[in-house]
N, C-alpha and C positions, 0 to 999 in steps of 0.2 A: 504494500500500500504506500502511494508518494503522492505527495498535494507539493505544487509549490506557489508561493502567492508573494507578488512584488511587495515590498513596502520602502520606507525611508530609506534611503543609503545600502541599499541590497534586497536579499531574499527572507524568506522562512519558509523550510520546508521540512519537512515531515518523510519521518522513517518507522516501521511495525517491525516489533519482531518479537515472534510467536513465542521462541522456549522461554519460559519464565526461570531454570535454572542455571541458562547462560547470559539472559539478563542480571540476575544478580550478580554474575561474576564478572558479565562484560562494564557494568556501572563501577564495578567496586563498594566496598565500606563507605556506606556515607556520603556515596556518588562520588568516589574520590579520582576515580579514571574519567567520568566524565569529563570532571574540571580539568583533569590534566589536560586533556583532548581541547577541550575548552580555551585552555593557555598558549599551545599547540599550532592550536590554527587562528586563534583571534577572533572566536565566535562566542555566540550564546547558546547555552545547550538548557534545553526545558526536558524535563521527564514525566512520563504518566503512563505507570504498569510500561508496558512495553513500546509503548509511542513515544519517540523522540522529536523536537521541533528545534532545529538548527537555524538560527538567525545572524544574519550579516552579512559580509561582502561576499558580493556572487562565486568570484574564483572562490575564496577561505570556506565555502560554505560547500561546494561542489566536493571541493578536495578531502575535508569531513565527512560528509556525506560516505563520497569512494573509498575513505580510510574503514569508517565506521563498518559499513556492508564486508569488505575483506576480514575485519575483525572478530567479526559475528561467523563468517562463513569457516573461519579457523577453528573458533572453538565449537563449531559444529563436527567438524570433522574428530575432534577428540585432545584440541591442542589447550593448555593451561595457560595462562600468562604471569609470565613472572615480572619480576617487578624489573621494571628499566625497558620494559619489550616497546611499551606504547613509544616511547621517543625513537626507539631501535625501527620499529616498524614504522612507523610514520615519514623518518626520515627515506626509509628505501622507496616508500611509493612514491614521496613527492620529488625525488630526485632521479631513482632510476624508470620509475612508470615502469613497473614491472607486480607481478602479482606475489603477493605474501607465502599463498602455499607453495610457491616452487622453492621457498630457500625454508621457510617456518617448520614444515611438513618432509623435510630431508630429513627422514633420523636417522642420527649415527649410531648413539644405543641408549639402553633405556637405565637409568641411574639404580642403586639399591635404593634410593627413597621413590622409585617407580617414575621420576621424573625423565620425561624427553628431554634428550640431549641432539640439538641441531642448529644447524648455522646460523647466528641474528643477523649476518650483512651480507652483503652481496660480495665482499672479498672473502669473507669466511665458507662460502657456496661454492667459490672457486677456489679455495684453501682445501674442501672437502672434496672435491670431482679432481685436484690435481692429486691428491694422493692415489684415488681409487684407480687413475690412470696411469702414475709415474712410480717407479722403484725408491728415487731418492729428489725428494719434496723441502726445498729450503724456506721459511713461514720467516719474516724477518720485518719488523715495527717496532712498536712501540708498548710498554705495559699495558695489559688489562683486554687486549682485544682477540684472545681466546688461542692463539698461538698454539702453547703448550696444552692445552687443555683439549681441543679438539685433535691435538695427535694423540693423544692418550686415550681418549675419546675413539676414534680408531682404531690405535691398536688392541684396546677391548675389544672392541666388537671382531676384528680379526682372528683375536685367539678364542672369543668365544663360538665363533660361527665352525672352527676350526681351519680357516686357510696357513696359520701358523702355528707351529706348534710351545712359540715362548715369546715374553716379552722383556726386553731388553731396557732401561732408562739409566741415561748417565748423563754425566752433567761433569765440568773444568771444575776443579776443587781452588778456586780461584780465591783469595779476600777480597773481600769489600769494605776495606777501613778497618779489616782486622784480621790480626796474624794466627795462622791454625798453631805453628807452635805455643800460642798461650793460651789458649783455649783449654780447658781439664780434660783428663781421659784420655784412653788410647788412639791408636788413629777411626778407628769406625767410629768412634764416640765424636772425636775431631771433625769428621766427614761428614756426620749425620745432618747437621743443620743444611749443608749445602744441596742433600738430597731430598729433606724434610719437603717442601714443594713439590714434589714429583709423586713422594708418600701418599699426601692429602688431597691429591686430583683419584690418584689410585682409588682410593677408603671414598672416593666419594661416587664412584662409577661402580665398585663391586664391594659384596659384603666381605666386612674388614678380617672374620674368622678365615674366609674361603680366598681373601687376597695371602693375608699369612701363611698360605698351609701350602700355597702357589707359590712364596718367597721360599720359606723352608726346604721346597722343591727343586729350585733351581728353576720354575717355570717360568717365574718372575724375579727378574735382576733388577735392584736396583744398585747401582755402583759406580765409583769416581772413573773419569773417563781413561783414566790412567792404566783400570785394571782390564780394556777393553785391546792392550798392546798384543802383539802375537795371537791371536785369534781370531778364526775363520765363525763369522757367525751365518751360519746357516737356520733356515727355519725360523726366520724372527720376526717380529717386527723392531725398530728400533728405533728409539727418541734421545736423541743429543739436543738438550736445553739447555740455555746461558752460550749459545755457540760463539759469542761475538768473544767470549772470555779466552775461547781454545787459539792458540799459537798457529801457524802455517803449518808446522810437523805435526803441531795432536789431531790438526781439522785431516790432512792427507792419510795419515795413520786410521783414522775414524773410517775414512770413506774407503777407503781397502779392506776393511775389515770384513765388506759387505760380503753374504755368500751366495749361494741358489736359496732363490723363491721364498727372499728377505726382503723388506720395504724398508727405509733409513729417514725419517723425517727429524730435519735440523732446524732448532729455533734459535730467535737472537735478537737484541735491539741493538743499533750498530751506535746509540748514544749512548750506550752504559757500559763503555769499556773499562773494564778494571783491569788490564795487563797494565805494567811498567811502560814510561814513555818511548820508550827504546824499540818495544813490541810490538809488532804489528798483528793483527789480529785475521784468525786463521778464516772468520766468516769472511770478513771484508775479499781476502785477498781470493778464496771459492767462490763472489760474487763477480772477480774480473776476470776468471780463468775457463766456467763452467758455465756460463749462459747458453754457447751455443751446443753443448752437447743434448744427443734425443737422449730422452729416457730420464731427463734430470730436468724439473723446476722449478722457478723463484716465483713466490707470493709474499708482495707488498703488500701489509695492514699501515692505516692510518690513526689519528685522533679521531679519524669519524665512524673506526671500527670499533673503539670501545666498549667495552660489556659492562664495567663498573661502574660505580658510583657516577652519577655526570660531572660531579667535580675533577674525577679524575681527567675526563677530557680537557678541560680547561685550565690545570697543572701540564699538559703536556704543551697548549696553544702557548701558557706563559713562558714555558722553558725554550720553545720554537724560538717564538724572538726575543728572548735575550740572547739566545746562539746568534 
């Protein structure tokens, strides 16, 4: 059902939608998506049961309108929205004019809290589709825009489907303002915090007894990129994250190690280098050497691919230019 009727400085037009219990989740607590949507686009949003009356400027009101109907038609389909989606999702339509279920409705796998795990932008669509096509996949941005998370993400669902038979995660045992020899405990104890991230995407994609019992295993590695020297990893999937930290030797070392009907996806923000000024750093220099090879690709994430908080995006705009 659609009425639309000119008035003052624009439109108001009118939207039905039947389920009552994707109403309540599409409005939010206390109509709080509404207003978001609201803020969004620079309109007025009225509610009654299931009838929405969107009022204001013709484009801001159209493009509501299209956001809203996409929105509705997702969570018909069985999609939940978590929080940050509206701005994530809003921003892909009005920018790429593209539909929500082709990147919303890609699941990679399904979390132990039962939650969908799938791309929120359209570089994370193509972060997704280059893996599933290429053996070794470099994801290289900025924090918070799903990098590591969605290779992880992956290789679950690899080892669960069974096209692999283990999962590999390593990571440059690098400081970041602090030195491992002072740090308490042996070296695993030394090491752990730098792995600790890789852990907590893990424990949050599979249940944390059945992820252990897979470490215990050997089926799941996770380990400094150091102890990955001399071996042929066959059967894997593997994720090297923090890569901008690895040397030119640990990155070629890395990427040799690859074996048969293994996948290798490298993460990295090429702003957070923490090598010595001396060092040059082993992404950078696999970014000028490996472009043109088949079978290997680069996906650039921006500040507009971020997943966090929205202040994070605008911590990265401010660091932009003061560079």
């Amino acid at each position: 059902m659609q009425d639309t009727i000119i008035i003052e400085n624009g439109i108001n037009k009118d939207l039905q939608f039947e389920d009552n219990n994707i109403v309540r989740e599409l409005y939010g607590q206390h109509n709080e998506n509404l207003k978001e949507i609201e803020t969004l686009y620079g309109i007025r949003i009225h509610s009654r049961g299931g009838k929405l009356s969107l009022e204001g400027n013709n484009n801001e009101v159209e493009s509501a309108y299209n956001f809203l109907k996409q929105i509705y038609s997702l969570m018909e389909k069985g999609y939940s929205l978590d929080p940050g989606d509206l701005e994530l999702a809003a921003r892909i339509v009005d920018e790429n004019n593209i539909q929500l279920e082709d990147i919303f409705l890609d699941t990679v796998c399904v979390s132990t809290r039962k939650r969908i795990i799938a791309p929120k932008s359209l570089t994370q669509k193509l972060y997704i589709e280059s893996i599933r096509k290429n053996d070794i996949v470099f994801g290289v941005g900025p924090a918070g825009t799903g990098k590591t998370y969605l290779a992880m993400a992956m290789a679950v669902s690899a080892f669960v489907n069974k096209e692999v038979n283990r999962i590999i995660l390593t990571r440059p045992a690098v400081e970041a303002g602090e030195k491992l020899g002072f740090l308490p405990g042996d070296l695993s104890q030394k090491v752990d915090p730098y792995l600790r991230p890789l852990l907590d995407a893990l424990y949050d994609m599979m249940d944390y007894e059945k992820a252990s019992r897979l470490i215990d295993k050997n089926a799941i590695e996770v380990a400094p990129l150091a102890f990955m020297r001399g071996r042929t990893l066959n059967d894997a999937f593997v994720v090297l994250d923090e890569a901008q930290n690895t040397t030119p030797m640990q990155m070629k070392m890395f990427l040799t190690r690859l074996g048969f009907n293994s996948k290798a996806v490298i993460t990295g923000d090429t702003t957070q280098i923490d090598l010595g000024k001396e060092e040059k750093s082993g992404l950078l220099e696999a970014e000028s050497i490996m472009k043109k090879i088949e079978g290997i690709s680069f996906v650039y994430f921006s500040k507009n691919d971020v997943v966090r908080h929205p202040l994070v995006r605008k911590i990265i705009e401010a660091y932009e230019q003061e560079d």
